[in-house]
Each structure stands twice: as structure tokens, then as C-alpha cells.
N, C-alpha and C positions, 0 to 999 in steps of 0.2 A: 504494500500500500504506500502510495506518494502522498506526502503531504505540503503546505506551503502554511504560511504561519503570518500573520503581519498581528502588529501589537500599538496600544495607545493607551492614554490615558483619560478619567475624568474624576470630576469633582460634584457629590452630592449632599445635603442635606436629608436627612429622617428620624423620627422616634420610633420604637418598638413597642407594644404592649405586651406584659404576661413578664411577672419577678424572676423569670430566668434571667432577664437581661439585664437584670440592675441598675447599672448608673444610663444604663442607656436607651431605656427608658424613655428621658430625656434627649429633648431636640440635640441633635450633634452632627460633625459631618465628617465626609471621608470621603478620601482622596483614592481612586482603583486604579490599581493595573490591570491592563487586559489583553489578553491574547487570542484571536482569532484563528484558528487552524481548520483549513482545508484537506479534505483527504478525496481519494481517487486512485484507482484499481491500476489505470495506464495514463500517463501522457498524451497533451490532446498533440494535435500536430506539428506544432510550434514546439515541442518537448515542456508543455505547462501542465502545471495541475490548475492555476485559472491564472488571469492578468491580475501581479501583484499592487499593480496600482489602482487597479478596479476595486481589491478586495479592501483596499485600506479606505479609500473614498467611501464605498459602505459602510464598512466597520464605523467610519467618523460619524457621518448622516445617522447614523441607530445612536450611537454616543450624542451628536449632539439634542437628542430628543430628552437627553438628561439631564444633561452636565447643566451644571449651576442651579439646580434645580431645586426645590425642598418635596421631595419625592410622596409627604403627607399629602400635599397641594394637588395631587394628580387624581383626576378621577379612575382611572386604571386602576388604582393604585390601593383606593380607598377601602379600611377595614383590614389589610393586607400587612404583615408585617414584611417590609421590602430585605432581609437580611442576602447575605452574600450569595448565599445556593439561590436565593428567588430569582436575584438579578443574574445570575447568570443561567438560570432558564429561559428567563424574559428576554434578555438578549438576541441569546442562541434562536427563539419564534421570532420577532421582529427583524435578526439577519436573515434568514430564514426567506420569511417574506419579500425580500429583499433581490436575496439569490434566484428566486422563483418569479419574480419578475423581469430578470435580464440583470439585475446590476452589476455580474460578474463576465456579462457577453453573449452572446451568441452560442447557444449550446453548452453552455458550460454546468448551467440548473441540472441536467438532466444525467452531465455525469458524474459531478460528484457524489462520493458513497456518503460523505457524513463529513460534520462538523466537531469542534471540541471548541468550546469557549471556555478558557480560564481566566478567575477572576479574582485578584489579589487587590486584597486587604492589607495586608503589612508585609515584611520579608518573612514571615515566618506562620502566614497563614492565609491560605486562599482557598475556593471552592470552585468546583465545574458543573459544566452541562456538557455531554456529549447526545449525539444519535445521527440518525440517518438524516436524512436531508430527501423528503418528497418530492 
């Protein structure tokens, strides 16, 4: 399996409900790293797994639907505790939607096997979503 990987960053605002989460509870924010991975059986013609400058312009356009954002504020979003694993489900469907509309090219929707979105919280803790890609 090939894969292609492109990464960014964003900045959110949210609170959590339910004393697991303690101090956080409370309004606070956080800064993500993210890793977008591409995966795919063969190489399209071009010897690609998709156009890496396709997939980062995506990746950013879904980022920028958040960043700066106080993620309570979102009707999406509401009732929801938004923690790490959420958003990198949420992600991985709104790229998702994304790659299935052409944003990675011409054919490209149809060959990739699957995605992985990794999404860092500090150097020493982050959560994913992987699966197939429809």
C-alpha cells in the first residue's frame, strides 16, 4: 500500500461536559497538529498516490472551517463534547466529502483505499480516525 501524507496546523476554542475532564471543563483552547494520509493499492500514472498540493489545499479549506473558532458556537457541534478522537472523525467525513467531490483531481476519489487523519494535541498525545474512503 502507497501512501502520501501532507500535515498543518490549527487553533480552537471549546468546553467539555461530564467530571472526567476536570479543569476542562472550562472554556480553553488548543493548538492541533495534523496529519492527513493518503493511501492507494498502485500509483496513478504520473507514479502518484494523488497531487500533493491538491491534498494540502483540502486538508487547509476543512481546517479552515475551524480554526479560530470556539467550536461550542457551532451548530454541528452542539450538545457534542468536540474532544480529540471527535475531531479527528469529523475531519477524516468533511475530507472525505471533499475527496468525493474532485478536490484531489480527476479520478483520484475512486482510487484511493483509505485515509488516516492524525491529530495531535501535544508531543506526547494525539488520537486518529482511519477507514476506507467511498
Amino acid at each position: 500500500m502507497y501512501s502520501l501524507a501532507v500535515s498543518s496546523h490549527f487553533m480552537i476554542a471549546h468546553s467539555f461536559v461530564g467530571e472526567v475532564f476536570g479543569p476542562a471543563q472550562q472554556l480553553h483552547g488548543a493548538t492541533y497538529a495534523i496529519e492527513a494520509e493518503f493511501r492507494r493499492a498502485s500509483l496513478d500514472a504520473n507514479g502518484l498516490v494523488c497531487d500533493i498540493g491538491l491534498a494540502l489545499e483540502a486538508l487547509k479549506a476543512v481546517l479552515g472551517e475551524l480554526d479560530y473558532r470556539n467550536l461550542d458556537e457551532i451548530d454541528a457541534f452542539r450538545g457534542r463534547n468536540t474532544t480529540t478522537e471527535f475531531l479527528a472523525g469529523e475531519i477524516f467525513r468533511r475530507l472525505a466529502g471533499r475527496i468525493a467531490g474532485g478536490a484531489l483531481g480527476e479520478g483520484t476519489a475512486g482510487s484511493l483505499a483509505g485515509m488516516r487523519i492524525v491529530l495531535r494535541e501535544s508531543p506526547v498525545a494525539w488520537a486518529a480516525y482511519e477507514g476506507a474512503i467511498a
